[in-house]
C-alpha positions in Angstrom: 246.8 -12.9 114.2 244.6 -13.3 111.1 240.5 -12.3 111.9 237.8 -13.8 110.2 234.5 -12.3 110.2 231.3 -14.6 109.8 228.3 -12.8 108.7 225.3 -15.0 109.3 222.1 -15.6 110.7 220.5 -18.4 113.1 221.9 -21.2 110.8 225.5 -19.8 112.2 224.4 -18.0 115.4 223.9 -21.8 116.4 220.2 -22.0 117.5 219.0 -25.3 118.4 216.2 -26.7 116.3 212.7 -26.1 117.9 213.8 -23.9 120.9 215.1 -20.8 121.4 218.4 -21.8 123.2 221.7 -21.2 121.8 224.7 -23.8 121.1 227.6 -22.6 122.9 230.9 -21.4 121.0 233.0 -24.4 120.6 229.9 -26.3 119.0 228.5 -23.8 116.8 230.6 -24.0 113.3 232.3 -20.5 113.7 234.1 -21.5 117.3 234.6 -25.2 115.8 236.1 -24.0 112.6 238.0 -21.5 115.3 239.5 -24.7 117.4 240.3 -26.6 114.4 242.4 -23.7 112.7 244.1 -22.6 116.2 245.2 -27.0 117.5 246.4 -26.8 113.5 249.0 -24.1 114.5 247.3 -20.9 113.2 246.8 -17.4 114.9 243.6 -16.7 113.9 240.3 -15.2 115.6 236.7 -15.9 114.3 234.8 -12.7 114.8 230.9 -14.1 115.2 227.9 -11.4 113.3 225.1 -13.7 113.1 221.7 -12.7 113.6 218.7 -14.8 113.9 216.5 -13.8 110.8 218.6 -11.8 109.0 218.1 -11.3 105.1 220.6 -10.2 102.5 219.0 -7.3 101.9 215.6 -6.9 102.5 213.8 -5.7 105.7 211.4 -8.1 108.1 208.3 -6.4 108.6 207.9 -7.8 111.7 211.6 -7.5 113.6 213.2 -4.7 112.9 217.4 -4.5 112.3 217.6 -7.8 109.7 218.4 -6.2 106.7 222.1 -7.5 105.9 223.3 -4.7 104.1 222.3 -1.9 106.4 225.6 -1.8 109.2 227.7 -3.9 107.3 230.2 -2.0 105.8 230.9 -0.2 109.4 231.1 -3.8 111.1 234.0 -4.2 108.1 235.7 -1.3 109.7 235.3 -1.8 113.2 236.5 -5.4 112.6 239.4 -4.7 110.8 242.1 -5.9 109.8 240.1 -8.2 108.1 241.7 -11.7 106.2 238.3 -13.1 105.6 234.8 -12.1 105.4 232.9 -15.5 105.3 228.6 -14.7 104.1 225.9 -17.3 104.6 223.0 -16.0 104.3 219.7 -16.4 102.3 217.8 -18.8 104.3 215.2 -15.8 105.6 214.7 -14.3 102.1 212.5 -17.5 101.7 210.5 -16.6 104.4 206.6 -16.9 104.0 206.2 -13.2 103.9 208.2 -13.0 100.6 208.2 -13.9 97.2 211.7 -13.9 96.5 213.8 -16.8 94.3 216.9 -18.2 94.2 217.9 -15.6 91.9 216.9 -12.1 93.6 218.6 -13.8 96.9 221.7 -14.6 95.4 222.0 -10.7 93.9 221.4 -9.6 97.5 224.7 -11.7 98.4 226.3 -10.3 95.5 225.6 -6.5 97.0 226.7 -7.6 99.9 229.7 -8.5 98.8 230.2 -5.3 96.8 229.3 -3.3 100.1 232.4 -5.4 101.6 234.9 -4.5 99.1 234.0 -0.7 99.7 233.7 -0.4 103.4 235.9 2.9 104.5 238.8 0.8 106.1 241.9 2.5 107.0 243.8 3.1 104.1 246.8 0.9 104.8 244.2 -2.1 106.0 243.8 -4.8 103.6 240.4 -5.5 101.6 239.2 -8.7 102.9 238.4 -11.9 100.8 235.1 -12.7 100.9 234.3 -16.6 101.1 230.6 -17.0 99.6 228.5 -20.0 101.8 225.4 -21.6 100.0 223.2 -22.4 103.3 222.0 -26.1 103.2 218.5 -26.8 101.4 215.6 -26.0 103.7 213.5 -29.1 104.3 209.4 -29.4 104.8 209.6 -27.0 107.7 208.3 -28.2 111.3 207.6 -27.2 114.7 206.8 -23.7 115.9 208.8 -21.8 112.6 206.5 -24.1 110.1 204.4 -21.1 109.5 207.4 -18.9 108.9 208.9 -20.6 106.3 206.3 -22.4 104.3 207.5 -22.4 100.8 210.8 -22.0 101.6 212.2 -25.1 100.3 211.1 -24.4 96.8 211.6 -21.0 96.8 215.1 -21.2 97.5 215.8 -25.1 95.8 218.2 -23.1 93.4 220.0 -21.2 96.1 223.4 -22.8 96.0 223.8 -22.8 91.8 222.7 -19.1 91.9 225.4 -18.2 94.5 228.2 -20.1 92.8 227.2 -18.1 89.7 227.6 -14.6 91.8 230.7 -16.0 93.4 232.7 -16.8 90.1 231.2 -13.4 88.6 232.7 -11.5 91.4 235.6 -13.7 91.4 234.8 -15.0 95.3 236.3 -18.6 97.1 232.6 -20.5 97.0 231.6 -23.6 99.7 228.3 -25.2 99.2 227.2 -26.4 102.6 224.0 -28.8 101.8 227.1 -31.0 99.8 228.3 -31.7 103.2 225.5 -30.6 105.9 221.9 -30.7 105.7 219.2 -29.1 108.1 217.6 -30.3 111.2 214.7 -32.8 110.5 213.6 -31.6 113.8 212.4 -27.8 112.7 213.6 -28.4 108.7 215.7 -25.4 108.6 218.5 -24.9 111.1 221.8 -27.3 111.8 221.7 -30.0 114.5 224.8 -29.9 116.7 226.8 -32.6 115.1 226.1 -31.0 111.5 227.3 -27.5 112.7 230.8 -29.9 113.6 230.9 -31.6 110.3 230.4 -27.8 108.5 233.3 -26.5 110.9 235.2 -29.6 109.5 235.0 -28.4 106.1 235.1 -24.7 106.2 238.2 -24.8 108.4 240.3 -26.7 105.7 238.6 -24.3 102.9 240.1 -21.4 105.1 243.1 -22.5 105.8 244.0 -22.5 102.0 242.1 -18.7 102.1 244.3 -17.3 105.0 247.5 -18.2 103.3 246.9 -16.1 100.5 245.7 -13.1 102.7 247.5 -10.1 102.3 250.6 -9.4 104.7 248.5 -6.7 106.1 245.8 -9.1 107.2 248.4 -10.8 109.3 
């Protein structure tokens, strides 16, 4: 059996715009992408990290815990073996509160993905690939978050050319998700059910090609 770790927040934790109720596994991307690559023949289990409001790297001073990088490399090691780390984050840098761009959010990804490659894994465990996600574009934000993340849509316009940038430098698998998803125009920011499917669509035939390269370890 090949594991897959998805390391995420709300967009992929499958909240339902404007509410605070939760899409349940099978329609959520990770447990869609799951049933896709298990009725295509494969052994596989999709380990779900996701947590509403999480950043790459920076903290919320209001909720405490959303810093992605702090935890990460131990949920690498209690996970593994590990085929596939898949990272979609940057959404929450955008948040009002900050004043970070496209830039600084995709070099939080980047640590991220360097914090990956050392977590202290068993020695004969393989080093997961890491499959980068650009989150789709945030839209005029509505509802109950609008105060949350006003500005986000321009702050974080050039998320996805930043992240393919930090993907080829690192030499990481890259999947832009606003070329084939795009947010809720009910809250402006999260996935509506049938766009979580479409996503799951994708990503499953993106990891597919992933898994059978994985090491033998990963297996």
């Amino acid at each position: 059996m090949q594991q897959i770790l998805v390391y995420s927040d709300s967009l992929s934790w499958g909240i339902i715009p404007n509410t605070r109720r939760r899409l349940n596994f099978v329609e959520r991307w990770p447990g869609a992408m799951e049933d896709q690559l298990i009725r295509a023949g494969r052994s596989v289990r999709v380990i779900e990290d996701c947590l509403n409001g999480r950043r790459t790297v920076w903290d919320d001073p209001f909720k405490p815990g959303r810093n992605g990088l702090q935890g990460l490399q131990q949920r690498v090691e209690i996970n593994s073996p590990l085929a596939l780390v898949i990272v979609l984050l940057g959404t929450n840098d955008f948040q009002s509160m900050h004043s970070f761009n496209a830039w600084q959010s995709a070099q939080g990804t980047a640590t991220l993905v360097r914090a990956i490659r050392g977590a202290p894994i068993e020695p004969a465990m393989p080093v997961p690939a890491v499959l980068i996600v650009a989150p789709p574009p945030v839209r005029t934000p509505k509802g109950v978050i609008a105060p949350k993340f006003e500005g986000a849509a321009m702050k974080g316009k050039d998320l996805a050319l930043e992240l393919e940038k930090v993907a080829t430098e690192l030499g990481c698998p890259f999947l832009d998700a606003g070329k084939v998803a795009a947010t809720s125009t009910v809250d402006g920011v999260h996935l509506d059910a049938d766009q979580h499917l479409v996503l799951a669509h994708t990503l499953a035939q993106k990891v597919a090609s992933l898994l059978d390269a994985a090491p033998a370890e990963a297996r």
